[in-house]
N, C-alpha and C positions, 0 to 999 in steps of 0.2 A: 411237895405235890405228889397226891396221889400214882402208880404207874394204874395207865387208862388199858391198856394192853402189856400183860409181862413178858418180861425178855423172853423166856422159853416158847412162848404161842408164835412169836416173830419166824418168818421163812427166813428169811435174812441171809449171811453171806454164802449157806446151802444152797443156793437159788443153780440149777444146773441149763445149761443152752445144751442139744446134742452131745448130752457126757461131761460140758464143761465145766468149770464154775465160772460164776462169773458176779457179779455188785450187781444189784438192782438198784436205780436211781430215780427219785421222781421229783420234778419241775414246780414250784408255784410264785406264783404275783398276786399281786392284787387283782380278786376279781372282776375288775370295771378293766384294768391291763387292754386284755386285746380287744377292747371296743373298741379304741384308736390305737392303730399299731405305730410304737417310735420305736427308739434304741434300745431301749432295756429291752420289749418285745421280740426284736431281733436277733438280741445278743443271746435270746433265752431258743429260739427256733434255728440259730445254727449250732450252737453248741452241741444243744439236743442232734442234730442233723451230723456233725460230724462225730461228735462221742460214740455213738451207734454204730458206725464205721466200725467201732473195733468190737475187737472179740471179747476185753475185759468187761462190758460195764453194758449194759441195758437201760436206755433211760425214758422214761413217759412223763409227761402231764399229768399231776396229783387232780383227781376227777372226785372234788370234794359228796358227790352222790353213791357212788358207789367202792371207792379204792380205801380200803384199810391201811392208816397210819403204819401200821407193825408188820405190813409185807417188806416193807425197803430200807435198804441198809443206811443208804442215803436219804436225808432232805433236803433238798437245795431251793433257798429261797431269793430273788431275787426280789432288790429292793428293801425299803426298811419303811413300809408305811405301813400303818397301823393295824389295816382290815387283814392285814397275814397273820399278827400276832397269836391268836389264839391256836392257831393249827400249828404254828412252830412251836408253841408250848404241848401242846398234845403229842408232839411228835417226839419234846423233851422227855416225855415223862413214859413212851412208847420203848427205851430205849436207844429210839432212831440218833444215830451220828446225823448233825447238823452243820451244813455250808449256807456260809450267807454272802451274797454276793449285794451289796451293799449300795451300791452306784451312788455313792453319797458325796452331795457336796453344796453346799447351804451355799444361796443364795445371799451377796449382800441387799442389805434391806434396814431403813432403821424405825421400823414400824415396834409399835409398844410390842406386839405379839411376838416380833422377833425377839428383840429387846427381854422379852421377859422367857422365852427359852434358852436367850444366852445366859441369863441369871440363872434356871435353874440345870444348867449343863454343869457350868463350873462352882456354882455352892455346893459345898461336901452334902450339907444338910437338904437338899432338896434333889443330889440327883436321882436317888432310888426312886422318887417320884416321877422321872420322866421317861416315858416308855421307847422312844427310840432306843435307848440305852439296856432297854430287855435284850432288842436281839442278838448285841453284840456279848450280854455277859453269856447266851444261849446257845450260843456259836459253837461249836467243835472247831472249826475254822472261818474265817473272814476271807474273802476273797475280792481284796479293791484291784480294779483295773488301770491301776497306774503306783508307781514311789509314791508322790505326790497325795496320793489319797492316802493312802497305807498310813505314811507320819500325821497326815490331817487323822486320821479315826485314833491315831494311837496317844494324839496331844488331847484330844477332845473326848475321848470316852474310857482315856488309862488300856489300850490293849495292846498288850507286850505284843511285839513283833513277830515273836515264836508264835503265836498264835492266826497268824496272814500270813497268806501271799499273793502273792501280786499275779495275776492273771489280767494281761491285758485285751484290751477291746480289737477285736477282727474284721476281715475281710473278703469278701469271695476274688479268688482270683480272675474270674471271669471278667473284673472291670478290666483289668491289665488289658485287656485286649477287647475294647468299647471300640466300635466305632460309627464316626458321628453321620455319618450317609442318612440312617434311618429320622433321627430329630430334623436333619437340614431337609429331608423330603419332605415332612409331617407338615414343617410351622416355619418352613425358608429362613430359618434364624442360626446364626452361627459366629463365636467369638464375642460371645453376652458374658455377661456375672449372672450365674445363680446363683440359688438359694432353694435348698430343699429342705422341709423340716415342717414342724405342724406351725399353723396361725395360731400364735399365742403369744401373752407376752413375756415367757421365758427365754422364747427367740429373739425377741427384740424386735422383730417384722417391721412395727408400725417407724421406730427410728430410721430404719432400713432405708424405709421409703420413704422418708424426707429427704436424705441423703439423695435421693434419684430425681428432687423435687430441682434440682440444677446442675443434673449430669446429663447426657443427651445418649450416651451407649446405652444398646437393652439388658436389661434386668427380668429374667424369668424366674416365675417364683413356681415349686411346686409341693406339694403337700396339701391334708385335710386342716378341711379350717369347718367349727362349730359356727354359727350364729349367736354372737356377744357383741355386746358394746366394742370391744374392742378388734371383732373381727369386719365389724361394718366399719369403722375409722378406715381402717386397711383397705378393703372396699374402696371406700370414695378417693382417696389418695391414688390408687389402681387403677380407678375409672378419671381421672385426672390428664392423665399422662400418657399418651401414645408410645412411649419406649417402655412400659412396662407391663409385663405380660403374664398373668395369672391362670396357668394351667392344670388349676385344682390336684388333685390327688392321683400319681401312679404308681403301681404296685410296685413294690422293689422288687421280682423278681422279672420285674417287666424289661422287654430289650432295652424299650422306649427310654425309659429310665437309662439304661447303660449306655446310649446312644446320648441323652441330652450332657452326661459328664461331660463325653468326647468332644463335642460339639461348643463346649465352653470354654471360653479363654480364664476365667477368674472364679471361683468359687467362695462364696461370703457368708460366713455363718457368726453374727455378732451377737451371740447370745449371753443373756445376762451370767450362765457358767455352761461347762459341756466338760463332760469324761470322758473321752475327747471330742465326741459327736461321730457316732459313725457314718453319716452320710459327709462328711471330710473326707475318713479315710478313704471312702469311695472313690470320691474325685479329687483326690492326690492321686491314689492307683491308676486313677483313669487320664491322668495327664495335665491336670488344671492346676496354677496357680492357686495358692489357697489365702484366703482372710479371713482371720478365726479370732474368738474373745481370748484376752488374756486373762480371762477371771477360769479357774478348775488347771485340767491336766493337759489342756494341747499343747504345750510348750515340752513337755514331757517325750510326745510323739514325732511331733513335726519341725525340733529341733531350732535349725534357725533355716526352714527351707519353706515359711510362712511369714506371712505380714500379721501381726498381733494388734488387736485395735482395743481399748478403752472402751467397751459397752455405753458407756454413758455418755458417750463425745460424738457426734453426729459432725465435727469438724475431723477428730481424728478417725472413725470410720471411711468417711470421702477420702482423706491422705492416703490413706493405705488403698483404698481398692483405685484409685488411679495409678498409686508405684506399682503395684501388681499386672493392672490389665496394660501399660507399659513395658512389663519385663517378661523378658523372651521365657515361655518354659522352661522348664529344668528337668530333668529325667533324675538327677538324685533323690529327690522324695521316692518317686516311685519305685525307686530301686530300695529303699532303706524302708516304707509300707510292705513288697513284694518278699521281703526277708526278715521280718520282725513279727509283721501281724496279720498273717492268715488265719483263718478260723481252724487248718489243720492245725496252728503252732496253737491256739486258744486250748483246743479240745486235748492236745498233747500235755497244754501243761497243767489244766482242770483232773483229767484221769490220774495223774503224778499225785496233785491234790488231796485227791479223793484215798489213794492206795496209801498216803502218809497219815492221813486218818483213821482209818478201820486196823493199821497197823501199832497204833498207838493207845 
């Protein structure tokens, strides 16, 4: 491939702050991304937010209108869906060093469609045809947010270890210290199972709430939900049931939000997979018992200080969030969340990342 911009026109590791040097770094997803903000979106606006903290590295938002590929040393693409492709190859061919942060973790499913991606991952003969597998051979570095991923990309797409590292998923410290006064003013609710996360059914939501269809504690659900078949089923199940309580969408930097953690005795995210889901880590930091999918990396994270449920068992989802909203809190999560994965420790070991790349 062509270079679209050659090495030498690049500003690149020259890039000086008041005398200094310093990396210029620039951010992209997929364009449709922050229509509805989840985890990848998050993981992408603090990292950016604490990276900038320091004095090595300068990082923005690739502003496909006006920002030229060959001003930044770095590319950092988060995600590996398709509408990023062509800019990370532009960016290839720009000289730009590439970080892919991948958040990859395939959904079981035994649909022809899947079905017929697993055929062309593993036939020799057909994977150069499958384009997730561009961005990994594209990569300067990979960056999965768990072990767990790291061996899943390296059995499934051949990439040697030396070439990743594991950056895992964060935390603002400010949940550590939630408290629930403001949610128990708002909505008089307190010592529920939540559920924070979008209406979809990557969540599992609609399972969710069958499970709640012969439990009598409340159930507060919060997150953006579209208008789908699937979010009206949820709907009318919701409109069923007086112990369950749908509090549409709030802003995660909101109190409110850090206040509903405090305020919960169990927190249940049965989702058909999660890297780990950071609205967990939240309300682990923030004191709640946690019930999480055993399908992806939480097991990675939260040790054995979680109830692990079978996505697909709506008998063993109920098991578990009754052993939980039974068992007394525990402060060791929060303590092994509060020392592993803050977004300071993210942004420390991304900049490491970044300085092992432009060094090589």
């Amino acid at each position: 491939m062509p270079n679209v911009f050659p090495i030498h026109e690049r500003a690149g590791y020259d890039t000086r702050i008041n005398g200094v040097k310093i990396m210029k770094v620039t951010f992209f997803t997929s364009p449709a991304g922050f229509s509805r903000l989840g985890g990848a979106e998050i993981q992408m606006l603090k990292t950016k937010e604490y990276l900038n903290c320091s004095e090595d590295c300068s990082v923005s938002f690739f502003d496909i209108f006006n920002d030229k590929i060959g001003q930044y040393d770095i590319f950092h693409n988060f995600t590996v869906k398709l509408d990023c492709l062509p800019l990370y190859i532009l960016a290839k061919n720009a000289g730009v060093k590439l970080a892919l942060s991948p958040i990859y973790w395939p959904t079981p499913s035994f649909t022809l469609q899947n079905l017929a991606k697993k055929l062309v991952i593993h036939l020799p003969v057909f994977r150069k045809w499958y384009p997730i597998r561009d961005f990994f051979d594209l990569a300067d570095i990979v960056l999965p947010n768990s072990k767990m991923e790291q061996e899943l990309i390296a059995r499934r797409f051949k990439i040697h270890s030396r070439k990743s590292c594991v950056i895992p998923n964060g935390v603002d410290k400010v949940f550590y210290k939630a408290n629930p006064r403001l949610f128990i003013e708002k909505y008089g609710l307190e010592d529920f199972v939540l559920f924070v996360g979008r209406i979809e059914p990557r969540k599992n939501v609609l399972r969710l709430l069958k499970v709640f269809k012969t439990l009598e504690m409340p159930l507060v659900l919060i997150g953006d939900s579209l208008e789908t078949e699937y979010s009206i089923s949820c709907n009318d199940l919701i409109k069923s049931r007086k112990n369950i309580h749908y509090l549409g969408f709030i802003p995660h930097n909101s109190a409110l939000l850090r206040s509903a953690y405090a305020a919960a005795k169990v927190f249940v995210l049965p989702s058909m997979c999660e890297t780990p889901g950071l609205s967990a880590l939240e309300a682990g930091l923030a004191g709640c018992n946690i019930v999480i999918t055993n399908n992806g990396s939480p097991v990675e994270y939260f040790k054995d200080y979680a109830w692990y449920v079978n996505p697909n068992s709506i008998g063993d989802i109920k098991t578990k969030i009754l052993e939980a909203y039974s068992a007394a809190k525990d402060q060791k999560l929060r303590e092994r969340i509060l020392k592993n994965y803050t977004w300071e420790h993210v942004a420390e070991e991304t900049l490491n990342a970044y300085k092992r790349v432009l060094a090589s």
